[in-house]
C-alpha positions, 0 to 999 in steps of 0.5 A: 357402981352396985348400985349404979347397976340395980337402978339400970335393971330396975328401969329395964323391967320397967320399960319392958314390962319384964321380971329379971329373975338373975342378973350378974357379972360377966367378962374379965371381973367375973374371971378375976383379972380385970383392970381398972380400965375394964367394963361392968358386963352386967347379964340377966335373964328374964321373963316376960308376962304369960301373954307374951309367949301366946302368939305364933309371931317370932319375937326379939328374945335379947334386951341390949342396952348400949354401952354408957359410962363404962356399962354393957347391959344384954339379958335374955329372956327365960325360953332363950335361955332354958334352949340355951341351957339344953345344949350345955351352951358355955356362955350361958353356964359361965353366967350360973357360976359367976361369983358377982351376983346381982339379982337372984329371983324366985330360985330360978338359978339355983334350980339350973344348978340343981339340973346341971349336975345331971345334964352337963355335956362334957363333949360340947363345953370342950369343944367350944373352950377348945375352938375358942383357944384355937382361934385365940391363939392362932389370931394373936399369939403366932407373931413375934409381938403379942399383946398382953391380956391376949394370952388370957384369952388362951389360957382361960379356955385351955384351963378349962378344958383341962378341968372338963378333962378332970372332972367332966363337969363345969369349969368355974368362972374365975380364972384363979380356981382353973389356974390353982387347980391345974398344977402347972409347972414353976416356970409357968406360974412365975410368967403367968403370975407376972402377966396377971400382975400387968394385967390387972395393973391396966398394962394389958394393951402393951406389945412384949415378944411372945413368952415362948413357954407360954406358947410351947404349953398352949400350943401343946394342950390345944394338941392334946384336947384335939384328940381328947374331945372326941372321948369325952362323954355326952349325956342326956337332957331332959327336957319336960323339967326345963318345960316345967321350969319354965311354966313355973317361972311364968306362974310365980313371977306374974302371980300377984300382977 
């Protein structure tokens, strides 16, 4: 499927006239639990040559490609994403920590690397990871009937809420290292451990009852992060390195063309 994959970004900068500059995996094979039923959600960032940012009409900043053979293409161009990048947005970071790379160009996400350290926001990651448990959890898991990989749409993101709450910085991608690290109890790891082996054996659309230990500690951390949110820390952002970033992308890719 690789190389399935760097054939279709090969032919979207073609037909776009575009550079990707990181390209990856996202969704349920970056977090670690996928099944074989699951999607490739290929990512990637780009930009455009120096002419096309030189105009005052607003211009689509998304390339979607739709969805064939089991395959979901989206990428964002460069200044989308550095605005993005600005407002500590999740989606966008899970992508810079994702451990399924397939394109990596001109150091461009080694350099947001270099400045999430300084820029992360602590405040607005928690927030977002929390709202996202909340609504998962309150739309799938309050019946007595719950679908398998629904609980991992709750714990991903209570899980990293507690890592942010630990080290105030960025969670990782995968789902594993938020689980090792959050020293849960034995009778958690034991259903959690069962969960992630039907997930990733393809059960994850069968109905069971609720597994009230699960619920018991989600329904506890979203309580506690409620009132934790609003303690943690915001920081600053520098803009003028994400404006010069972006010129010096513009000025590496397009040099030679």
């Amino acid at each position: 499927m690789t190389n399935t994959i760097l054939k279709n970004l090969s032919r979207i900068e073609r037909e776009h006239n575009i550079r990707i500059l990181y390209a990856l995996e996202s969704g349920s094979r970056a977090w670690g639990f996928a099944s074989r039923e699951s999607d490739y959600d290929v990512r990637f960032i780009y930009v455009h040559p120096q002419e096309w940012y030189l105009s005052i009409r607003n211009k689509r900043d998304v390339i979607e490609i739709p969805i064939s053979d089991d395959l979901d293409i989206c990428g964002w161009d460069i200044r989308k994403a550095l605005g993005l990048f600005i407002k500590s947005n999740p989606p966008l970071l899970e992508w810079l920590g994702s451990p399924v790379v397939y394109l990596d160009n001109f150091g461009f996400a080694n350099r947001l690397r270099d400045m999430l350290r300084r820029s992360f926001s602590p405040q607005r990651c928690l927030y977002h990871y929390l709202h996202m448990a909340k609504g998962n959890f309150r739309e799938y898991l309050k019946g007595d009937l719950v679908r398998v990989k629904k609980y991992f749409y709750v714990l991903r993101p209570i899980l990293a809420c507690c890592w942010i709450e630990k080290y105030n910085t960025m969670p990782p991608t995968e789902f594993d290292r938020l689980y090792i690290d959050a020293a849960l109890s034995s009778e958690l790891v034991l259903e959690i451990d069962q969960l992630l082996e039907r997930k990733k054996a393809g059960d994850e659309l069968d109905m069971e009852h609720k597994i009230d230990v699960i619920n018991a500690y989600l329904d506890e951390r979203i309580e506690h992060f409620s009132v934790s949110a609003r303690r943690t820390e915001t920081r600053d952002k520098d803009i003028a390195l994400l404006d010069d970033l972006f010129k010096e992308m513009l000025q590496k890719v397009w040099v030679k063309e």
